[in-house]
C-alpha positions in Angstrom: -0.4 22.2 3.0 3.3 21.4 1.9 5.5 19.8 4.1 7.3 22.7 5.5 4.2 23.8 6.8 3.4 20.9 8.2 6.6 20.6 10.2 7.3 24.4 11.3 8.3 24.8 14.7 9.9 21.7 15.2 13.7 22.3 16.4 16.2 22.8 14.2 18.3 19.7 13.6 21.8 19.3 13.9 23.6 19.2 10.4 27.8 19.6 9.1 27.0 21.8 6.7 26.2 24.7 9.1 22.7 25.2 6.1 24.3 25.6 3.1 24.9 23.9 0.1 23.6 23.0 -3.2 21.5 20.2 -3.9 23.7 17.7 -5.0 25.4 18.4 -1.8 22.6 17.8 -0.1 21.8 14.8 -1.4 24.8 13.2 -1.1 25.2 13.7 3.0 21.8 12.4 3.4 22.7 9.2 1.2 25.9 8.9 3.5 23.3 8.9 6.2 21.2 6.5 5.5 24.0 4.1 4.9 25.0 4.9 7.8 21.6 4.2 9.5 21.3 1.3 7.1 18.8 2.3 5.6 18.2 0.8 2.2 18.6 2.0 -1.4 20.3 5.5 0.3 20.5 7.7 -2.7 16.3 6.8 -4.2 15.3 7.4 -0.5 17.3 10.5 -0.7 16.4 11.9 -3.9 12.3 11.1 -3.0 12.6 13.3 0.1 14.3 16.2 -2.2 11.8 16.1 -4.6 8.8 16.3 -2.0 10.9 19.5 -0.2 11.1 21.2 -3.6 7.8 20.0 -4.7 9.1 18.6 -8.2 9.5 15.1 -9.3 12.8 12.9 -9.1 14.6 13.6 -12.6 14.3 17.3 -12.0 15.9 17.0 -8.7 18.9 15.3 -10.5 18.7 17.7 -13.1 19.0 20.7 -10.3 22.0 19.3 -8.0 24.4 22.6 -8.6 21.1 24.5 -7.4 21.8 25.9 -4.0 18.8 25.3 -1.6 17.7 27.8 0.9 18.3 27.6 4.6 14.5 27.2 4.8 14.4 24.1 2.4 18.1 22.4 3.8 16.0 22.8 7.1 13.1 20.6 6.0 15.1 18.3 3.9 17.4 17.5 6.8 14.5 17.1 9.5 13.0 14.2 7.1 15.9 13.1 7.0 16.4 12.7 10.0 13.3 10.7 10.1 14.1 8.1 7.6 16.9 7.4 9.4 14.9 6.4 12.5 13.8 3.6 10.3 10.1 5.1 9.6 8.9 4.3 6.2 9.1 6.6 3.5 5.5 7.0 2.8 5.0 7.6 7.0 8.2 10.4 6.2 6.4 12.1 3.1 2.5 11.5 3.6 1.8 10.0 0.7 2.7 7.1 -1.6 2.6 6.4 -5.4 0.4 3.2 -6.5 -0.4 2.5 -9.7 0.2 6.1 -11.3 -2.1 7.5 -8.2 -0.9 9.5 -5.5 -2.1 8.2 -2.3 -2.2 9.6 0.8 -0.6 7.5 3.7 -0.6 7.8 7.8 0.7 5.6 10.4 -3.0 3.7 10.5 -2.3 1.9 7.5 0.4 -0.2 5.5 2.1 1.4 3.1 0.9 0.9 -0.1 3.7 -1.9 -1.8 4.7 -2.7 -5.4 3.1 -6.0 -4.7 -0.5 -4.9 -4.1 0.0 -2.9 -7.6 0.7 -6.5 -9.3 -2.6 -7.6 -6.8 -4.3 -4.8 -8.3 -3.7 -5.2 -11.8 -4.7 -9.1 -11.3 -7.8 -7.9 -10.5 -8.1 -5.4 -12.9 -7.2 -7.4 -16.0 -10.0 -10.0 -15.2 -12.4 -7.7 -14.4 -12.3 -5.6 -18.1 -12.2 -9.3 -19.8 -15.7 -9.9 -18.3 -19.2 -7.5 -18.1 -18.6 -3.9 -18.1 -20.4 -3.3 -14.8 -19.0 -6.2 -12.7 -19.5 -5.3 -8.6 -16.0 -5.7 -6.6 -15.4 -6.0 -3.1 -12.5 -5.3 -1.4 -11.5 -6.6 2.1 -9.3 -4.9 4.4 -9.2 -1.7 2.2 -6.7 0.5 4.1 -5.3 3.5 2.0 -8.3 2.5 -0.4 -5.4 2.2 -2.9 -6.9 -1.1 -4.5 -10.4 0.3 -4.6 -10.0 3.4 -5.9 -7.6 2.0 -8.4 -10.1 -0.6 -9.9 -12.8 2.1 -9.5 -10.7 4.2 -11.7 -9.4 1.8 -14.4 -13.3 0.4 -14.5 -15.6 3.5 -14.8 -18.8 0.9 -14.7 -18.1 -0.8 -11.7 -19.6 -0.6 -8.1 -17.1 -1.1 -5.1 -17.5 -2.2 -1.9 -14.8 -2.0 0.6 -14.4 -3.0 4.0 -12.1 -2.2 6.9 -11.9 -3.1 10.4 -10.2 0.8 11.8 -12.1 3.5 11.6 -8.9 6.0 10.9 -8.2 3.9 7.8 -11.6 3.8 6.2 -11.4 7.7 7.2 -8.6 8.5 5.3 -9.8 6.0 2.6 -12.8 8.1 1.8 -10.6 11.1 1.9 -8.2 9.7 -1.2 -11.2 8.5 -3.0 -13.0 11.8 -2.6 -9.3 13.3 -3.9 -9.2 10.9 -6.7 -13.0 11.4 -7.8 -14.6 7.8 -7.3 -15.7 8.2 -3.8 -19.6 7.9 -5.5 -18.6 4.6 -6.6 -17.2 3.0 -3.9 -19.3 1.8 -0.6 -16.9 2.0 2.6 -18.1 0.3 5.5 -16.7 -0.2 8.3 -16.0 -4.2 9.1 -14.4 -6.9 8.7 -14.2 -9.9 6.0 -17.7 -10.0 4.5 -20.2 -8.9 7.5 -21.6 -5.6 5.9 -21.3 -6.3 2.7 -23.3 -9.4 2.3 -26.3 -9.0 -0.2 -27.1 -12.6 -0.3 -25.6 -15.4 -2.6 -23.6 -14.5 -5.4 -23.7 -11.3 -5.8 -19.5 -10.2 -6.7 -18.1 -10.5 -9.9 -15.1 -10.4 -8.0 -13.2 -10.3 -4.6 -9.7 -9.2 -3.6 -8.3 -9.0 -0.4 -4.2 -8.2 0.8 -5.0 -9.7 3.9 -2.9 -10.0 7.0 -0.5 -12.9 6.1 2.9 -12.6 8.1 2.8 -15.3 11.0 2.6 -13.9 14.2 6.6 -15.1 15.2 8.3 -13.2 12.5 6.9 -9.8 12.4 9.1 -9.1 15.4 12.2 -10.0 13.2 10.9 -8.0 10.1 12.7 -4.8 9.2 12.3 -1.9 11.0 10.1 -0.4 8.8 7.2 -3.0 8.7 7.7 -2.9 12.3 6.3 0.4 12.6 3.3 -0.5 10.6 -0.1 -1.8 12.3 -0.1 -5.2 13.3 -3.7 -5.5 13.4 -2.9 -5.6 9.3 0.5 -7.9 9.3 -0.7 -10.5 11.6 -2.3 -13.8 9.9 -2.0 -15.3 13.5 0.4 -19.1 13.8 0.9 -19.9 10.5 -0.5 -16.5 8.5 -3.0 -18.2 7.0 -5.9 -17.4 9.6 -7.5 -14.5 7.4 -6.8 -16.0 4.4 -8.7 -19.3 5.8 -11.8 -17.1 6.8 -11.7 -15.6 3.3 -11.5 -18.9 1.7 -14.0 -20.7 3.2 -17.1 -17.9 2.9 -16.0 -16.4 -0.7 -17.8 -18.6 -2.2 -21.4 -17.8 -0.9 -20.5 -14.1 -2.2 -19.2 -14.8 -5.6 -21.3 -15.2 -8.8 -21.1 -18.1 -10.7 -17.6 -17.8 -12.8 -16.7 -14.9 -10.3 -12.8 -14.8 -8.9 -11.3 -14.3 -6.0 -7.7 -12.7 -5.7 -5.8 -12.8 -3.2 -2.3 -11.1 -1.9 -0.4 -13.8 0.0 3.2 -14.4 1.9 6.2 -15.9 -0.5 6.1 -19.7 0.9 2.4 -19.5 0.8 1.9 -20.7 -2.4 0.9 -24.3 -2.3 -1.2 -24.1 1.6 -3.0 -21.5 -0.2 -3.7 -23.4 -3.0 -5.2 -26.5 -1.0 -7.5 -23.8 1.2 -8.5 -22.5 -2.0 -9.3 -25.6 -4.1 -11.1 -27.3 -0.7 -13.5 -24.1 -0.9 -14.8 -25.5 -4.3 -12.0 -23.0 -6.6 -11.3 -23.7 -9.9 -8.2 -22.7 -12.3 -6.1 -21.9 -8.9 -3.5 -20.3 -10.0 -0.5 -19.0 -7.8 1.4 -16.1 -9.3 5.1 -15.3 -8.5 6.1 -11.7 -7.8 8.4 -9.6 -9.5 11.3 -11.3 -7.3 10.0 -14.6 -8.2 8.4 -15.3 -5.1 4.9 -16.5 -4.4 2.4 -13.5 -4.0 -0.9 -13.3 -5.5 -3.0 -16.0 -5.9 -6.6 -16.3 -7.9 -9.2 -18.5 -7.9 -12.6 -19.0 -10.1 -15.7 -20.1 -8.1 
C-alpha cells in the first residue's frame, strides 16, 4: 500500500502554493517549515518525506527538483508534512525506518530504530562471526525485531531468540522478519528479560539487549520526538539502570562459558555499568563510545 493510499480522505491541508510547484519548490517550503517548527536537520527530513511520496530514493529526488509534482503528490507531501512538524518522528511519519541496510517497518508501539542500536548491532555481530558458525543469540526487548533479524541475516547459522514484553511489537516484529526472510530462524516470545527463553545454564553464545535506560525524571524534558515514543521502552526507572541491573545479574546463568553480553546503555552510563557488570562475574568489560563520543554500548565476556 503506498502512502497516498494510506492517507486518502484525510482533509486537504492548507498550503501557499495554492498545489503547484516543482519539487525543488516543494522542498524548500517544507524545509522553511520545519525550521519554523524547529524541527531538526529541515532539508534531510524534507528530502526523506519527498522520496517516500515519489517512491524513489534521496539523490533522485535532488536530481528531480525542476520536476513539477502533481496536485495528488504536493497533497500527500504536504500532509506529512504537516506531521513532522507536530514533532512525530520520522519513522512514525513514513512507516518505516532504515537499519543496517534493511528496511524496517515502524509503528507508534515501538522506538524507532536509531543509528546507535546499528553500532549495538554490529557489536554483536562482529563477535558472533569471530566465534562457532552456529552460535544461539538472544535478544531482550526486541521491538521492531531490527537487531534480530539483522544478526539473523548477517549470520545464516544462527538460532534467535527474542523476547518482548507488548504484544503489538512482537506482532509487527514477526511481520518484518517474515518480510526480510528469517522469521524460521528467529523464536519470538512474548516476555520479558529471560522468562521464556531459559533452557537451563549456559546455553547463549551471546546476549544483547537496548534496554530501557533513560531515568524516569528526564524523559519528560527529552525532545518531542522521544516523547511520543513508548515509555514502557525509555524508562530504566530512578537512575536508568533498573533493566540493565536485572540483565546483569541473571546473564550469566544463560551464557556459555566465553559467551558475551552486549548491551545498549545511556551516555553517562559508562562506568555504573561497568561496576554492575564486572560484580556479575564479567570479564574484558569494555565500554564503547558512540559515534558522538559518548558512552553507549557496552560488552562483557562471562
Amino acid at each position: 500500500m503506498t502512502l497516498w493510499a494510506r492517507k486518502k480522505g484525510v482533509p486537504l491541508p492548507a498550503h501557499p502554493r495554492n498545489w503547484k510547484g516543482t519539487a525543488g519548490e516543494w522542498l524548500g517550503d517544507a524545509a522553511a517549515f520545519f525550521r519554523k517548527k524547529g524541527v531538526p536537520e529541515a532539508e534531510a527530513n524534507a528530502e526523506f518525506i519527498m522520496a517516500a511520496v515519489l517512491e524513489t530514493g534521496r539523490n533522485d529526488v535532488r536530481l528531480g527538483a525542476s520536476h513539477p509534482l502533481s496536485e495528488k503528490q504536493g497533497f500527500h507531501f504536504w500532509e506529512l508534512v504537516q506531521e513532522r512538524g507536530q514533532r512525530v518522528p520520522l519513522g512514525y511519519v513514513l512507516g518505516s525506518q532504515g537499519f543496517m541496510g534493511l528496511d524496517i517497518a515502524v509503528t507508534r508501539d515501538v522506538l524507532v530504530p536509531r543509528p546507535e542500536t546499528e553500532e549495538l548491532a554490529a557489536a554483536a555481530r562482529d563477535l558472533l562471526q569471530a566465534g562457532r558458525p552456529d552460535p544461539t543469540v538472544l535478544e531482550i526487548g526486541t521491538g521492531t525485531g531490527c537487531v534480530a533479524i539483522a544478526l539473523a541475516k548477517a549470520l545464516p547459522g544462527a538460532t534467535v531468540y527474542a523476547t518482548e514484553l507488548s504484544p503489538a511489537a512482537l506482532a509487527l516484529a514477526l511481520r518484518n522478519a517474515e518480510a526480510h526472510g528469517v522469521s524460521r530462524r528467529i523464536r519470538f516470545l512474548k516476555e520479558d528479560l529471560f522468562k521464556p527463553a531459559a533452557r537451563g545454564a549456559g546455553w547463549a553464545d551471546l546476549v544483547v539487549s537496548n534496554p530501557p535506560y533513560i531515568p524516569s525524571a528526564e524523559i519528560d524534558r527529552l525532545e518531542p520526538e522521544v516523547r511520543k515514543e513508548p515509555r514502557l521502552a525509555l524508562d530504566g526507572g530512578k537512575d536508568g539502570l533498573d533493566a540493565i541491573r536485572a540483565i546483569a545479574a541473571d546473564a550469566p546463568r544463560h551464557i556459555r562459558k566465553g559467551g558475551w553480553l552486549v548491551l545498549e546503555i545511556g551516555s553517562e552510563q559508562g562506568a555504573a555499568v561497568r561496576g554492575l557488570l564486572e560484580g556479575a562475574g564479567g570479564a574484558a568489560v569494555e565500554v564503547r563510545r558512540d559515534l558522538q563520543g559518548l558512552d553507549r554500548i557496552a560488552v562483557a565476556r562471562f
